[in-house]
BAFI-3210 file (N, C-alpha, C; in Angstrom, 3 decimals, decimal comma, padded with zeros to 6 digits):
// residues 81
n [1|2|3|4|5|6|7|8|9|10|11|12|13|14|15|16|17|18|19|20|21|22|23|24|25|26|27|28|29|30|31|32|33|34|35|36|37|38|39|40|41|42|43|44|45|46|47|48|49|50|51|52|53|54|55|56|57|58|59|60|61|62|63|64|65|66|67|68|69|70|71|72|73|74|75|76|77|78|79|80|81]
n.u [-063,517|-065,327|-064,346|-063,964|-066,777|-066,925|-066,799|-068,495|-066,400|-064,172|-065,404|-065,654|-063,115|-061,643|-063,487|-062,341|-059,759|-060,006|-061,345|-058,912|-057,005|-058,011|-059,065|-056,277|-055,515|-057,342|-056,428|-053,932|-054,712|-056,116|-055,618|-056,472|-059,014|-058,809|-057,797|-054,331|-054,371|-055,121|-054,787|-055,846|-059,109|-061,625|-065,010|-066,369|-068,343|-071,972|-072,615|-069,967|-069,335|-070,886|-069,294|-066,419|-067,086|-066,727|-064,945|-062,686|-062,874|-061,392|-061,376|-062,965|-067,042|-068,249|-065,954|-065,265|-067,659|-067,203|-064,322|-065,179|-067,020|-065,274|-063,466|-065,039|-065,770|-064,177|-062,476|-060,542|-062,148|-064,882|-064,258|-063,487|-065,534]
n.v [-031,474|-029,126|-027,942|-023,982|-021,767|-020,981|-017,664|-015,331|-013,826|-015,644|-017,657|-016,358|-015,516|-018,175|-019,124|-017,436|-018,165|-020,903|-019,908|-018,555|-020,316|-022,478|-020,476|-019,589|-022,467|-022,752|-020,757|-021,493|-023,906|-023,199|-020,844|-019,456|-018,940|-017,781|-015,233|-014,181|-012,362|-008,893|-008,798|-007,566|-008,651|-011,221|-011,522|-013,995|-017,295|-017,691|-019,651|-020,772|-022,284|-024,884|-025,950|-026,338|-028,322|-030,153|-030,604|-030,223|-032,244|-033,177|-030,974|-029,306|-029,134|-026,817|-025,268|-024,657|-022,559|-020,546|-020,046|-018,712|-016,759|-015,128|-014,124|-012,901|-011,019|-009,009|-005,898|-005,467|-007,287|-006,077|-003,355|-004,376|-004,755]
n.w [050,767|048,741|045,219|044,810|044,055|040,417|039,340|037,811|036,212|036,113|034,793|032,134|031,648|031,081|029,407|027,137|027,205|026,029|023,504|022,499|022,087|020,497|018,366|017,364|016,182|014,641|012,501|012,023|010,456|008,393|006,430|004,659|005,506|008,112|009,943|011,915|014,739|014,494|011,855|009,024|007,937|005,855|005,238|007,473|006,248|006,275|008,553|008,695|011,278|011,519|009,118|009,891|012,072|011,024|008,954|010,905|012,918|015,640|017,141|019,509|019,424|020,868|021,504|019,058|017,862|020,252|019,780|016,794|017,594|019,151|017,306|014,745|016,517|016,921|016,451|013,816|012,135|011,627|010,896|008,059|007,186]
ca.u [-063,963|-065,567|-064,098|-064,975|-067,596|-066,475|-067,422|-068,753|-065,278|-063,631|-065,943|-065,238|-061,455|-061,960|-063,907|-061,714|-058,504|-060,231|-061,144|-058,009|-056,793|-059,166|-058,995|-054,906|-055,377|-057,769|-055,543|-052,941|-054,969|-057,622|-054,795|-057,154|-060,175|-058,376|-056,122|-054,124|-055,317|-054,794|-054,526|-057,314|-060,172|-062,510|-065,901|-066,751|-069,481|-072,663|-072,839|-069,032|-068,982|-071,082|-068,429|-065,674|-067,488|-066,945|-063,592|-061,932|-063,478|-061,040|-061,964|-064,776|-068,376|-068,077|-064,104|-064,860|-068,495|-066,450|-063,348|-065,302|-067,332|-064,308|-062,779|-066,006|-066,013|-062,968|-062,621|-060,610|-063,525|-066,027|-063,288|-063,268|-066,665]
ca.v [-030,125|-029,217|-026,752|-022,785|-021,814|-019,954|-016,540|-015,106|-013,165|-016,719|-018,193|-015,243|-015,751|-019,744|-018,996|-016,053|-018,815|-021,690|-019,405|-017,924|-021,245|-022,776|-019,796|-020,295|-023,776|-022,422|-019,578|-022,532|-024,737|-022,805|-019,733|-018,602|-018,214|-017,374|-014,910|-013,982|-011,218|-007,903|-008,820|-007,689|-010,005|-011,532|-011,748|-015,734|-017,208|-017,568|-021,390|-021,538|-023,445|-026,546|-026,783|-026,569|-029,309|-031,314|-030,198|-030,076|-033,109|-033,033|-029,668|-029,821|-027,866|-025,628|-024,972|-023,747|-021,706|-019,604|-019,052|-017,650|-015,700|-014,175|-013,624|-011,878|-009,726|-007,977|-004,349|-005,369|-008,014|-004,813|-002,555|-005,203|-005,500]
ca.w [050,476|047,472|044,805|045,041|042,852|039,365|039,217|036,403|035,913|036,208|033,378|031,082|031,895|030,735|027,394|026,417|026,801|025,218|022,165|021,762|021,517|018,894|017,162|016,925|015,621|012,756|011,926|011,389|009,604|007,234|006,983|003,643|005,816|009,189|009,631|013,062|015,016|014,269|010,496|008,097|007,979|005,148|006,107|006,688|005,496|006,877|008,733|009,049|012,084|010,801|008,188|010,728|012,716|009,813|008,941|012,227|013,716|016,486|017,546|020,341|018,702|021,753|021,124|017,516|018,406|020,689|018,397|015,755|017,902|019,295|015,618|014,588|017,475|016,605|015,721|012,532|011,595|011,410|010,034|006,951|006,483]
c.u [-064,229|-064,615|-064,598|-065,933|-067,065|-067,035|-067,383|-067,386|-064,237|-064,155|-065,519|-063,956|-061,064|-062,019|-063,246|-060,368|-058,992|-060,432|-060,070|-057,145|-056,735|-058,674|-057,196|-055,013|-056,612|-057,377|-054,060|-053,539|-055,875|-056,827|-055,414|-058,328|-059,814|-057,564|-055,502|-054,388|-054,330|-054,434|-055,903|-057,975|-061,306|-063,874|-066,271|-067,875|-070,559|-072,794|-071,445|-069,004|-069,817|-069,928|-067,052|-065,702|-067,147|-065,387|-062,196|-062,788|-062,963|-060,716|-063,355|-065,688|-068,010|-066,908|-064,257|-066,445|-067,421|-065,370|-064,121|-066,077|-066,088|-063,870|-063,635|-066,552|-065,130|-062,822|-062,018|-061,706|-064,211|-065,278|-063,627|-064,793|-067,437]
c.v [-029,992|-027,913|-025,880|-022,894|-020,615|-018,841|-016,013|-014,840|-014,661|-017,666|-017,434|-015,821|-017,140|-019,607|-018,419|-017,146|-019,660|-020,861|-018,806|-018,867|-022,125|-021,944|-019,828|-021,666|-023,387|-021,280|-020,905|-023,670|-024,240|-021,477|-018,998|-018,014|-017,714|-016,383|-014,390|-012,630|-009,954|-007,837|-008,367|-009,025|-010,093|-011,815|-013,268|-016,234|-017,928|-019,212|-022,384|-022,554|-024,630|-026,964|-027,087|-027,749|-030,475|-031,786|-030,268|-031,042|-033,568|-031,897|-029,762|-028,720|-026,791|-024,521|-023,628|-022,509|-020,139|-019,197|-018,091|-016,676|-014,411|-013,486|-012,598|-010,311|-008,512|-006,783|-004,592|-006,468|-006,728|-004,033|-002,882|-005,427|-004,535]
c.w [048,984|046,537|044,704|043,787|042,129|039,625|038,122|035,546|035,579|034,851|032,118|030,787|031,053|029,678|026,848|025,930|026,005|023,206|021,643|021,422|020,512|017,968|016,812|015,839|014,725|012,248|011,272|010,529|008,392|007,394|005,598|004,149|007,064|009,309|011,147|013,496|014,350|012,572|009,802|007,515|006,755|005,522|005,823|006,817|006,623|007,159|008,637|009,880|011,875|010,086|008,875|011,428|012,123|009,566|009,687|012,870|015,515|017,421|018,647|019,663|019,647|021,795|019,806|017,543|018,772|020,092|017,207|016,283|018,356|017,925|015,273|015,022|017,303|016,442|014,192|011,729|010,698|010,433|008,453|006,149|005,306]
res [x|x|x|x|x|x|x|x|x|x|x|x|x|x|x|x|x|x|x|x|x|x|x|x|x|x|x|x|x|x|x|x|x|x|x|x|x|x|x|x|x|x|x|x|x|x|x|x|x|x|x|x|x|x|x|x|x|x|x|x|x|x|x|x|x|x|x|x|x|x|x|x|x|x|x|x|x|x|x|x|x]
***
């Protein structure tokens, strides 16, 4: 038997954990440009995630994408800006 198929709600559910993940592990490692949620946020710079890619090589591209989109999305992100 094969496995069900995701549902959109099920994909959401997926990306939301993987980025809150990621984004943990660059809140612990880059804790000048990261900061944990609900903390006031710096705005970061335009073409972070190339340098992340670079930086965090054991980070998957997709992993760190979605963390900073989440981060960005924030209400205190905007708040800060």
């Amino acid at each position: 038997m094969s496995a069900p198929a995701k549902t959109k709600q099920d994909k959401k559910a997926a990306a939301l954990k993987i980025a809150t993940r990621t984004r943990a592990k660059l809140v612990e490692r880059f804790p000048k440009t990261f900061m944990p949620q609900g903390k006031p946020k710096m705005p970061l710079k335009i073409g972070i995630c190339e340098d992340l890619f670079k930086a965090a090589p054991d980070l998957k591209p997709h992993a760190i994408v979605k963390a900073v989109r989440d981060y960005v999305r924030g209400p205190t992100y905007f708040m800060n800006m």
